[in-house]
ZADREN-812887 format. One record per residue (C-alpha): y, x, z; residue in one letter. Coordinates in steps of 0.02 Angstrom, whole numbers, padded with zeros to 5 digits, always signed. Each point is the difference from the previous one (the first is absolute). Last residue first. Example, Ala and Ser with C-alpha at 12.3 -4.5 7.8 and 13.67 -1.06 7.14 Angstrom:
BEGIN
-00053+00684+00357s;-00172-00069+00033a;
This chain:
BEGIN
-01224-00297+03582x;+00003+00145-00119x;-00146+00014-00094x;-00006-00197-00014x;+00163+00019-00104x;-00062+00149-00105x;-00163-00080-00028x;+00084-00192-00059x;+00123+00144-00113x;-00135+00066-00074x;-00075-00183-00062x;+00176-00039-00056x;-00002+00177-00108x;-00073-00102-00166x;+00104-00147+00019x;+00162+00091-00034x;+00107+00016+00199x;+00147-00093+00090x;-00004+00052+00180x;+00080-00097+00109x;+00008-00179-00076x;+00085-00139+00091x;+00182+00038-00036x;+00016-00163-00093x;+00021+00094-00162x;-00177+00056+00021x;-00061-00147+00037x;+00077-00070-00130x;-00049+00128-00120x;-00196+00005+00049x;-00019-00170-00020x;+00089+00028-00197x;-00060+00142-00081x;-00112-00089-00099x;-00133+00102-00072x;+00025+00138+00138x;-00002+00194-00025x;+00159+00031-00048x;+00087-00107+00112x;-00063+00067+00144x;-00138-00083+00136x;+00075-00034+00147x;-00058+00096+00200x;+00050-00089+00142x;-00060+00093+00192x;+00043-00140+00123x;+00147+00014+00124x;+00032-00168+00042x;+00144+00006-00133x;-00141+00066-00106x;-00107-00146+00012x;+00152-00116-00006x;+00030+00082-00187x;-00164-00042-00052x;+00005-00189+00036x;+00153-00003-00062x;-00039+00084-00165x;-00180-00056+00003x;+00022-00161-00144x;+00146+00069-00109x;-00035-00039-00180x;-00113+00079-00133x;-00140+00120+00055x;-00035+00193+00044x;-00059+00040+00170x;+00051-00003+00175x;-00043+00107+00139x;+00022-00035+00194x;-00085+00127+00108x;-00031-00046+00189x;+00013+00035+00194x;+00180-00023+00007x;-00001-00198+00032x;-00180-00073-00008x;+00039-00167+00037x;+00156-00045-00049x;+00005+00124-00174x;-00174-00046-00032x;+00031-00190+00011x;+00173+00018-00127x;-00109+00101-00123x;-00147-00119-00019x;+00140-00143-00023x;+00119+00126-00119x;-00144+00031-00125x;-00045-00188-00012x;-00161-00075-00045x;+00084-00126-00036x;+00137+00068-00118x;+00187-00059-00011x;+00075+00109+00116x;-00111-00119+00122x;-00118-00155-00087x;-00058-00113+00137x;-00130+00032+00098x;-00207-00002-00017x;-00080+00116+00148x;-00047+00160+00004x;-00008+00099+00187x;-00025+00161+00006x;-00072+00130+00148x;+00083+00151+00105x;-00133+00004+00166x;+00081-00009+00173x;-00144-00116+00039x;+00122-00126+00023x;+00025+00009-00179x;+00148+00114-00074x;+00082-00081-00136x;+00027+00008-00197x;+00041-00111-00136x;-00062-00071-00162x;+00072-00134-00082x;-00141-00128-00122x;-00004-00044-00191x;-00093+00180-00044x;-00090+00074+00125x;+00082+00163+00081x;-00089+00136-00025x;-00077+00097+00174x;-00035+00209-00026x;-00113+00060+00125x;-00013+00195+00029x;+00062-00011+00193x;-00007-00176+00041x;+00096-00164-00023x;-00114-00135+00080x;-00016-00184-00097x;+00030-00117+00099x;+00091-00117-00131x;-00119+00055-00162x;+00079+00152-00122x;-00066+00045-00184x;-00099+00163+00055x;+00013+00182-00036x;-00109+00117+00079x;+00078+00170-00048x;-00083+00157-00049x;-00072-00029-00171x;+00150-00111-00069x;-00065-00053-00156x;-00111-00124+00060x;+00104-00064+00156x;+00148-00017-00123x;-00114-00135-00104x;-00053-00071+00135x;+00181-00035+00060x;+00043-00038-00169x;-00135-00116-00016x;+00066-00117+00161x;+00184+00027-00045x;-00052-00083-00163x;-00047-00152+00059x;+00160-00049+00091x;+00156+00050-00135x;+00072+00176+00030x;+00151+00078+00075x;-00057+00153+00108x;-00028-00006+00168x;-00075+00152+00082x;-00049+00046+00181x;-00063+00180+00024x;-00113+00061+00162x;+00064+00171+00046x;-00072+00156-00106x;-00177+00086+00049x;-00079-00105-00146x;+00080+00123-00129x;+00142-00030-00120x;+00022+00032-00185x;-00093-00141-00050x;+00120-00094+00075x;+00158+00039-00067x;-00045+00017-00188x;-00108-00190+00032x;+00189-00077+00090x;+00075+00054-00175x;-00132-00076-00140x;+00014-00168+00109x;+00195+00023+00035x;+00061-00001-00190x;+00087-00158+00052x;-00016-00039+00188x;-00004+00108+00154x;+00021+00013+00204x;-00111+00121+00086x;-00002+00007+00201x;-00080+00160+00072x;-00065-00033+00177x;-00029+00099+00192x;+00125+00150-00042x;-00022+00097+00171x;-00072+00160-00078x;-00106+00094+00111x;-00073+00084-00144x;-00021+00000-00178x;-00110+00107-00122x;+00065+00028-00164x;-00131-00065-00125x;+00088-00047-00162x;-00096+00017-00176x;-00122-00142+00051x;-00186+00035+00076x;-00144-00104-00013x;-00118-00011+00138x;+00040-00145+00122x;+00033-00106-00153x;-00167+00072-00097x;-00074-00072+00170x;+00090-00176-00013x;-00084-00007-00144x;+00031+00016-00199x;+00152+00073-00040x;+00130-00017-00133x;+00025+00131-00098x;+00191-00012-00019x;+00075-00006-00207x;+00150+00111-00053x;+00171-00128+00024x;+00068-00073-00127x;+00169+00072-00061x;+00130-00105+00082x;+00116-00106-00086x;+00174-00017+00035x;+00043-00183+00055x;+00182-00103-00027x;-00108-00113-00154x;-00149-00038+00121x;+00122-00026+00137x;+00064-00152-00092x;-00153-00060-00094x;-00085-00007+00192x;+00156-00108+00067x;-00056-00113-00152x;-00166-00010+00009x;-00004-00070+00177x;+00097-00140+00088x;+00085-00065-00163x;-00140+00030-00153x;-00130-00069+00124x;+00107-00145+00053x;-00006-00019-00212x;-00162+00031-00023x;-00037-00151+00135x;+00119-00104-00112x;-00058+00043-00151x;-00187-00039+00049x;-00113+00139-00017x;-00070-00003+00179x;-00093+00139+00079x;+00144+00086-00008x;-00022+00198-00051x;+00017+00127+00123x;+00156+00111-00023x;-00025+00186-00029x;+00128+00157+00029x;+00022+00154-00099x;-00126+00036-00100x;-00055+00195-00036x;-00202+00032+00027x;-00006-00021+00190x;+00082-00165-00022x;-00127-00057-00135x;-00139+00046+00113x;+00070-00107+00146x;+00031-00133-00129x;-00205+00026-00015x;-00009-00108+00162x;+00006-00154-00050x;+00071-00165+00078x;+00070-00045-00187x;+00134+00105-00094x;+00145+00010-00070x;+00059+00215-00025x;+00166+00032+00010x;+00030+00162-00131x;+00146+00119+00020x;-00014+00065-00181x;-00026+00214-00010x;-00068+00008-00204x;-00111+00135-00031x;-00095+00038+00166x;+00027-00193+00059x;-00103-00078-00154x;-00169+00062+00000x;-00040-00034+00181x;+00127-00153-00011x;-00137-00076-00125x;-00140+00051+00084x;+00037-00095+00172x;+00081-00157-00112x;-00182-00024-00072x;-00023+00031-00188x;-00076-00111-00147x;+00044-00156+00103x;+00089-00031+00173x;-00004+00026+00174x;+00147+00098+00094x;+00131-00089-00071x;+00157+00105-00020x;+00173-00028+00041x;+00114+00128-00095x;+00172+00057+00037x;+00153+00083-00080x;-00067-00069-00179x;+00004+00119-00176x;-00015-00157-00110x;-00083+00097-00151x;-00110+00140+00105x;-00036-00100+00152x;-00041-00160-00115x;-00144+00093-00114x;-00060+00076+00172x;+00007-00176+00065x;-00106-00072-00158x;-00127+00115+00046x;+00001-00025+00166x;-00062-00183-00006x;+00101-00172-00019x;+00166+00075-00018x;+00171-00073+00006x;+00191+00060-00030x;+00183+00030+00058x;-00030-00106+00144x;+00206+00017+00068x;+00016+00030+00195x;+00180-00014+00073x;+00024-00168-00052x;-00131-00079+00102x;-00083-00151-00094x;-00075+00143-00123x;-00128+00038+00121x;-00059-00180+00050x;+00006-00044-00208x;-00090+00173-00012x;-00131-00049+00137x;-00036-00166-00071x;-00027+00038-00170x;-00114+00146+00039x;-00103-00094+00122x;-00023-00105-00139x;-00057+00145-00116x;-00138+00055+00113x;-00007+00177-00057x;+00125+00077+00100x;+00129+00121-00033x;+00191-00034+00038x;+00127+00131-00054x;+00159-00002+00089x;+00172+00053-00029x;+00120+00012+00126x;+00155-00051-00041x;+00179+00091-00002x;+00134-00080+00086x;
């Protein structure tokens, strides 16, 4: 078996020592080499040629943000960035890395170590299976709610009478940069959207503002139990806790987030939000999942369309890891398979006709 060979930058050199005696405990990785700042990685990226790269995102002479800004147009590295409860990973994902870990607050060996185990590594693994995207052109983001109401987005079809009440989103790796194509191309006249995508609590919380920035005519929101899913209203899943749907008393669709244990192997899970809207909103919804490693919405996805849900899948070519949308695929879930780029199309075409 061929090993994957993995570059470790970071400038505090006993995190170093831990992490590559954690990495190189597996023996499908191999730590080819070290690097305290980006300089000595590009020196190690040319000699050591590695499959992946984890990359601090604070460190001396040049910040990991600027590095993979000058890096990713000449040399395409899947790059797992390790970082603190910051936002700027956001940045770093919209310029070309893969996936990010947050760093342990501990640096013990043995809490590196369960770090190593329950995160890092599946990350290394899709890392070195992904294609890499070309970064997406920067979104304005918008001021006020009244530059919201205002702004326009390249798709304005008008929609009527259409009986889908929610659009469910499932993603993970290479989903951030993905679930922002999709909804900035959509208008606040669409169903209310419910997303969970894989992501550690903290960050679900700036993502959600972050997305509600960019996306001018969307208000997008990490989601609260209660919480009412209206026209133009997208609802993110908070990180550590299963989201599901249900229809109050009120006859109002709402969430409900609550801490559970892991399902598919992700809490939140893809296949919990997807299992709720299947039982409670039947044929009245769109399904769509989005790149990311694993399997987490294939059943949930394919019971949507068993009770006669519209599915849509991202394709192959146009996912980072193909692998979400595969088995869902595979599972018969997924009726219409389509690049990311004509999803938002396909959402209009769907609504256009029911």
């Amino acid at each position: 078996m061929q090993k994957i060979r993995v570059l470790v930058v970071d400038d505090s050199i006993l995190f170093q020592e831990f992490l590559v005696r954690a990495i190189d405990s597996y023996p499908e990785f191999d730590v080819v080499a070290t690097a305290k700042d980006p300089f000595e990685a590009k020196d190690a990226i040319m000699k050591y040629k590695p499959d992946v790269m984890t990359l601090d995102v604070e460190m001396p002479r040049m910040n990991g943000i600027e590095f993979l800004r000058q890096l990713l147009p000449q040399c395409r590295l899947p790059v797992i960035m390790v970082s603190s409860l910051n936002e700027v990973v956001f940045d770093a994902l919209a310029v070309g890395a893969v996936d990010f870990v947050t760093k342990p607050t501990s640096m013990s060996a043995q809490n590196i170590e369960e770090f190593v185990r329950t995160e890092l590594a599946v990350k290394i693994r899709g890392a070195a299976t992904s294609k890499l995207s070309i970064p997406h052109a920067p979104i304005n983001p918008v001021k006020n709610k009244s530059e919201k109401k205002a702004a326009s987005t390249p798709l304005t079809p008008a929609i009527k009478n259409s009986n889908i009440n929610i659009i469910a989103i499932g993603a993970s790796t290479g989903g951030t940069e993905a679930i922002l194509s999709v909804l900035s191309q959509l208008t606040h006249t669409v169903p209310g959207i419910v997303i969970t995508q894989h992501m550690p609590p903290g960050f679900t919380s700036m993502y959600a503002k972050r997305l509600n920035s960019k996306c001018a005519n969307l208000d997008v929101k990490e989601a609260e139990t209660g919480d009412v899913i209206l026209p133009g209203r997208v609802l993110l899943a908070p990180g550590s806790k299963q989201m599901t749907v249900f229809k109050d008393i009120d006859s109002k669709y709402k969430v409900k987030c609550a801490p559970g244990a892991k399902v598919s192997g992700h809490c939140p899970s893809v296949d919990v939000l997807f299992n709720s809207v299947a039982e409670t909103i039947k044929k009245n919804a769109i399904g769509i999942i989005l790149t990311g490693m694993g399997a987490d919405g294939a059943t949930g996805i394919t019971l949507m369309r068993t009770k006669g849900a519209e599915t849509i899948g991202q394709d192959e070519a146009s996912c980072v890891v193909y692998g979400m949308p595969k088995a869902a695929y595979q599972s018969g879930g997924i009726k219409y398979q389509v690049p990311l780029q004509d999803i938002p199309k396909k959402i209009y075409q769907i609504l256009g006709k029911r």
